[in-house]
C-alpha positions in Angstrom: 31.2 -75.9 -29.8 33.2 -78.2 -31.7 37.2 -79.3 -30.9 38.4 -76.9 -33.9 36.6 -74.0 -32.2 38.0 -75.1 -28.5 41.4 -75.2 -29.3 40.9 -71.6 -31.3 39.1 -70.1 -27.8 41.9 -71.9 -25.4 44.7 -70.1 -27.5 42.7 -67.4 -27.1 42.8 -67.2 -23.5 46.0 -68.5 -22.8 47.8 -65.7 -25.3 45.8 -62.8 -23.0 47.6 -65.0 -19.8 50.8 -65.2 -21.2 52.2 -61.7 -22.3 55.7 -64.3 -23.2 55.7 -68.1 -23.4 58.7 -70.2 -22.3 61.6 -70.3 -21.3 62.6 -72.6 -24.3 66.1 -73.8 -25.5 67.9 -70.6 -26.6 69.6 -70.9 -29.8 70.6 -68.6 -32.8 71.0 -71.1 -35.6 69.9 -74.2 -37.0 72.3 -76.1 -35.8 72.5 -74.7 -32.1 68.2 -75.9 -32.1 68.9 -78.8 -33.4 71.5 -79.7 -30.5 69.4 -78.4 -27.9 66.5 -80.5 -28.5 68.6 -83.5 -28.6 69.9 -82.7 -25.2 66.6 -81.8 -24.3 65.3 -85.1 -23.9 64.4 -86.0 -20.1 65.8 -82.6 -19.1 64.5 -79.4 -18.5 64.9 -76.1 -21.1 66.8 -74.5 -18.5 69.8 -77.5 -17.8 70.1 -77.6 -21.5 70.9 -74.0 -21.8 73.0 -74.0 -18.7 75.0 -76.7 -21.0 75.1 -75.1 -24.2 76.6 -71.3 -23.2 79.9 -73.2 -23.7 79.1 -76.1 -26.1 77.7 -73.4 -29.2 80.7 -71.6 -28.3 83.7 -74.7 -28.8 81.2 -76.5 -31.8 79.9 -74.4 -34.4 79.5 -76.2 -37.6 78.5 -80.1 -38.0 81.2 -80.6 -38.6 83.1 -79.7 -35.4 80.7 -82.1 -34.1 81.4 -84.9 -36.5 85.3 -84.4 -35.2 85.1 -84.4 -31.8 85.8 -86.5 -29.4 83.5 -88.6 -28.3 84.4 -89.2 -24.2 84.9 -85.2 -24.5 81.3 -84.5 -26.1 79.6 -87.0 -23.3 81.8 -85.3 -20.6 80.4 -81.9 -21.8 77.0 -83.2 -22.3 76.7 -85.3 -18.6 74.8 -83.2 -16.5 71.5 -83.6 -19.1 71.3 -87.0 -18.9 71.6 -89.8 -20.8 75.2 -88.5 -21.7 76.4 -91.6 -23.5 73.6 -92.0 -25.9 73.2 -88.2 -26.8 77.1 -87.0 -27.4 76.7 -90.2 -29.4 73.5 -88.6 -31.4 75.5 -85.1 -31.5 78.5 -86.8 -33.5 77.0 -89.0 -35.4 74.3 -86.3 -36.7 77.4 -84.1 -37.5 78.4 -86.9 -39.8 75.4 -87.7 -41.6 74.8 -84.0 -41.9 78.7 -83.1 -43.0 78.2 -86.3 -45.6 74.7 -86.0 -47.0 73.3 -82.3 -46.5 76.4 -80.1 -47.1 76.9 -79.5 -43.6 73.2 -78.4 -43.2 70.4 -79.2 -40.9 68.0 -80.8 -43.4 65.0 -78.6 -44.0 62.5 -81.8 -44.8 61.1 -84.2 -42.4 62.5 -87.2 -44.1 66.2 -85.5 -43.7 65.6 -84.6 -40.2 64.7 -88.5 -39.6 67.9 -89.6 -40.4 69.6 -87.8 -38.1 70.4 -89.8 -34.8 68.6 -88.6 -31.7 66.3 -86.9 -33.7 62.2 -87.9 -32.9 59.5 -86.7 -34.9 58.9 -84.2 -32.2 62.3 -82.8 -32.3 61.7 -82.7 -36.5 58.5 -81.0 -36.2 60.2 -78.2 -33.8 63.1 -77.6 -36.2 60.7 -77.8 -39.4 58.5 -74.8 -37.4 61.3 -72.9 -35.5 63.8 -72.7 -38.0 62.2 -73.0 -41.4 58.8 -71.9 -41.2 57.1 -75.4 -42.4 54.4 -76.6 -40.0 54.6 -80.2 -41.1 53.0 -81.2 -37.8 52.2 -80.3 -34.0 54.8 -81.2 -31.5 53.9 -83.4 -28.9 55.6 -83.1 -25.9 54.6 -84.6 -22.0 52.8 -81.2 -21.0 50.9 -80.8 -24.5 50.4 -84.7 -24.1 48.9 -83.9 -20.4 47.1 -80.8 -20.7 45.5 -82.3 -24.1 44.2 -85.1 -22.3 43.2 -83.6 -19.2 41.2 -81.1 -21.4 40.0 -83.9 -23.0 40.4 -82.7 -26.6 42.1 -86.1 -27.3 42.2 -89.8 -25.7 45.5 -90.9 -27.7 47.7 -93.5 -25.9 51.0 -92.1 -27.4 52.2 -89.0 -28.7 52.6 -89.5 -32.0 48.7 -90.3 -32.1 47.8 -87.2 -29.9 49.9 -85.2 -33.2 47.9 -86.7 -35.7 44.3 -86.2 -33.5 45.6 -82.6 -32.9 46.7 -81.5 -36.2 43.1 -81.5 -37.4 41.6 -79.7 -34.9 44.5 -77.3 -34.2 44.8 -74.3 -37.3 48.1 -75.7 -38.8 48.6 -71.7 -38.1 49.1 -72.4 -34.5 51.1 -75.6 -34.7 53.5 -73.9 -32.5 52.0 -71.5 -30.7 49.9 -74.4 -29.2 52.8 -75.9 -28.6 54.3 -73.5 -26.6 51.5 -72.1 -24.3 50.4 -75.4 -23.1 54.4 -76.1 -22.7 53.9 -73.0 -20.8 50.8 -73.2 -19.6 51.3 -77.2 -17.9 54.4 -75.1 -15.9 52.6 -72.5 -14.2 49.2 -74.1 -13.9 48.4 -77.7 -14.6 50.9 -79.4 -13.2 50.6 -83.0 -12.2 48.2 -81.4 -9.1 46.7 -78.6 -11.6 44.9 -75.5 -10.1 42.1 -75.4 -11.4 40.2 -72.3 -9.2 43.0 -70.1 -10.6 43.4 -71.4 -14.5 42.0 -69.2 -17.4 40.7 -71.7 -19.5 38.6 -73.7 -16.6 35.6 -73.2 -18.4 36.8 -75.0 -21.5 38.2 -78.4 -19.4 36.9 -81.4 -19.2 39.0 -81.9 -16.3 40.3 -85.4 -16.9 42.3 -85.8 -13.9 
């Protein structure tokens, strides 16, 4: 069995397991993603949410961003960490976006870019979630983990894992992947994985 047909068989599996995958940042537009998974750096899906029931409520357009204040935003934002750096993101973004894109999360991976805050990571999420493009896989630490440990790739950073995975994972199933190995490294292969009770055992390397 070659990696293409692995990764096919582990989706598979994993999609019988999981009737729902997540929980993810919940958001209802562009912009309220694109916010989320700036804050959701070095925090959990769950914090960031907690956060944003009241920011998506007070800042609604990029441009309410672009206008607030900044000790206000990294008040609001403290509790995910890294508060300075990201309310910084969150009003400068609403800048760029209010003076270059019409007030508009860019829909192409070089607009996304010049966002601040934004990784490729972030990009690729926005680019799937929001627009339909799968311009490449996401690469977060549990798809990073779990793609090791399976040992489907040997890449020392993320950005190499996305490159090695994007050609062995159906461009189809950029996200899905994504998202049940997100879901997947939660309730099963952790940092001490259990292995006698996970569904795809039989398709593990087990590069612990």
């Amino acid at each position: 069995m070659d990696k293409k047909q692995q990764t096919r068989k582990i989706l598979k599996e994993l999609k019988k397991e999981y009737k729902k995958t997540g929980p993810f940042i919940e958001w209802s537009t562009p912009l309220e993603l694109l916010v989320g998974t700036i804050l959701s750096a070095q925090c959990t899906d769950e914090r960031v949410n907690a956060v944003t029931q009241k920011l998506f409520k007070k800042y609604t357009t990029a441009g309410d961003y672009a206008k607030a204040s900044i000790n206000t935003l990294e008040k609001e934002v403290y509790s995910t960490g890294f508060y300075k750096n990201k309310a910084k993101a969150l009003k400068e973004s609403g800048q760029i976006m209010v003076d270059h894109f019409d007030g508009e999360v860019p829909d192409t991976l070089e607009g996304l870019l010049k966002l601040r805050g934004v990784s490729i990571k972030t990009a690729y999420l926005v680019l799937s979630k929001v627009y339909g493009k799968n311009v490449g896989l996401a690469v977060d630490t549990h798809v990073f983990r779990l793609s090791k440990r399976i040992g489907l790739s040997d890449a020392k950073t993320p950005e190499k894992m996305s490159k090695e995975l994007s050609e062995i994972v159906d461009k189809k199933n950029y996200l899905l992947w994504n998202e049940y190995l997100i879901t997947h490294g939660r309730a099963v292969c952790g940092r001490k994985p259990k292995c006698d009770t996970c569904v795809i055992n039989e398709l593990c390397k087990k590069n612990i």
